[in-house]
C-alpha positions in Angstrom: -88.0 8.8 72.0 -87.4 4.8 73.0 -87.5 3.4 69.7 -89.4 0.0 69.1 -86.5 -1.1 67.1 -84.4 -1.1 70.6 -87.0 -3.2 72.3 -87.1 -6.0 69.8 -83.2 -6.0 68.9 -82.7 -6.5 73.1 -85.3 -9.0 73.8 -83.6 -11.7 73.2 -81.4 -12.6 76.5 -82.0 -15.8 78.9 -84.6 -15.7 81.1 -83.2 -15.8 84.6 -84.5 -18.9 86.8 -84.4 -17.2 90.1 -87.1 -15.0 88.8 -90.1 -17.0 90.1 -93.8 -16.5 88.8 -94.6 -15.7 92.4 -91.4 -12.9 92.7 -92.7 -11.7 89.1 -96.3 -11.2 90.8 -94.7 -9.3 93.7 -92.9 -7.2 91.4 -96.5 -6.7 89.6 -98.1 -6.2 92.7 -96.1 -3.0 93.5 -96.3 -1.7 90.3 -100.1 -1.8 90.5 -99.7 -0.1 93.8 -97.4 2.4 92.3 -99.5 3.3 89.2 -102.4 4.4 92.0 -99.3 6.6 93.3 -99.3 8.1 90.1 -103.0 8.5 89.3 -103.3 10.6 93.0 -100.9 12.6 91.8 -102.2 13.2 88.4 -99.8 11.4 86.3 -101.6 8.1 84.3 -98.4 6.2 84.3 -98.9 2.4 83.3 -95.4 0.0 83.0 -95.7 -2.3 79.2 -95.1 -5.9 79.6 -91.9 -5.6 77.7 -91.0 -3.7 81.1 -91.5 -7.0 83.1 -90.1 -9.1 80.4 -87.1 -7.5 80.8 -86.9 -7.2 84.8 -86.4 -11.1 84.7 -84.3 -11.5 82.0 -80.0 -12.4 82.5 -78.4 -8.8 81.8 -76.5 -5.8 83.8 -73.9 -6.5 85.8 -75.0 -5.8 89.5 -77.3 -8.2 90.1 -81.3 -9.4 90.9 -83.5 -6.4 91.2 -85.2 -6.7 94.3 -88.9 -5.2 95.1 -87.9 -2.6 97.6 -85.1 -1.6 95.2 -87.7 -1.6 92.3 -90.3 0.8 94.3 -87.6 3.2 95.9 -86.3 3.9 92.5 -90.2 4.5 91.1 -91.4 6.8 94.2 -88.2 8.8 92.8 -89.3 9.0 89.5 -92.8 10.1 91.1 -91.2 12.5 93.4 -88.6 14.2 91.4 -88.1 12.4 87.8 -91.8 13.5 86.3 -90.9 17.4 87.1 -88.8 16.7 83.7 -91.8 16.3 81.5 -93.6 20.0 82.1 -94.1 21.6 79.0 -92.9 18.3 76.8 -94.8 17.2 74.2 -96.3 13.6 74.0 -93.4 11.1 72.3 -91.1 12.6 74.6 -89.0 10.3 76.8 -86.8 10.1 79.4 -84.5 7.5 81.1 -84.7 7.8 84.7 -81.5 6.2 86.3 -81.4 5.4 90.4 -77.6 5.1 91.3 -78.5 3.8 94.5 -80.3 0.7 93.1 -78.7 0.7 89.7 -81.8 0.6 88.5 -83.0 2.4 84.5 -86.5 3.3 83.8 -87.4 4.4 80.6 -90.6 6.1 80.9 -92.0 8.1 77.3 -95.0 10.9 77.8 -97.7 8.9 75.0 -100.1 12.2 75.6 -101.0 14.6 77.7 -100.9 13.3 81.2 -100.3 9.5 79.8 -97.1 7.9 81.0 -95.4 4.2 80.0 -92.6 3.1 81.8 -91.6 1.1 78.7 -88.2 -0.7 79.7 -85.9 -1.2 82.4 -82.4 -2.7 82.8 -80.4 -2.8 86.4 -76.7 -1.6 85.4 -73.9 0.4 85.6 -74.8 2.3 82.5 -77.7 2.6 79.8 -76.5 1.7 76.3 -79.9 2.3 75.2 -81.5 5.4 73.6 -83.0 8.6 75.1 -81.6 10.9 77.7 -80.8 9.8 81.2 -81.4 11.5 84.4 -79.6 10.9 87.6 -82.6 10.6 90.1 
């Protein structure tokens, strides 16, 4: 499972300027269109703040996530990354890795059909905890 412990300990990075409250709204806007994705297809999947805090803040080494990059990588978490979670348990978690956009979603089952997308970096590589899957 993402521990809380990781969340805090990483929050403290430089917010990136070119992150506008208007780009930070688009990126919120697709996610509210996304999590309707997920409702039709039976999955309650809701992304934390901590996940947008993190979207705009100065880490990884490729570069600005973009909002086509951002919902490509979540339709592919919808289309082949929840498979995973048949026959978890709630707690457990997955990091979700698009190596197309470079783009990590950590996404932890909280109960039956509940999903969070708790964090997100865009990198080469996930330093974090919880196992990754190439998507």
């Amino acid at each position: 499972m993402i521990s809380t412990e990781f969340m805090v300990e990483h929050s403290d990075w430089n917010v990136n300027i070119l992150y506008t409250p208007e780009l930070m709204a688009e990126f919120r806007q697709v996610v509210n269109v996304a999590e309707g994705y997920f409702d039709k297809h039976g999955y309650k999947m809701r992304f934390s703040n901590h996940f947008f805090d993190q979207i705009k803040l100065k880490r990884g080494k490729v570069g600005l996530y973009t909002v086509k990059e951002l919902m490509e990588t979540i339709v592919k978490i919808l289309k082949r990354g929840m498979q995973f979670f048949k026959g978890k348990v709630p707690g457990t978690s997955f990091v979700f890795y698009d190596p197309h956009t470079y783009i990590f979603i950590a996404v932890v089952r909280s109960d039956v059909d509940n999903y969070v997308a708790t964090t997100t970096v865009r990198d080469t590589k996930w330093t974090g905890e919880g196992q990754v899957i190439r998507i």
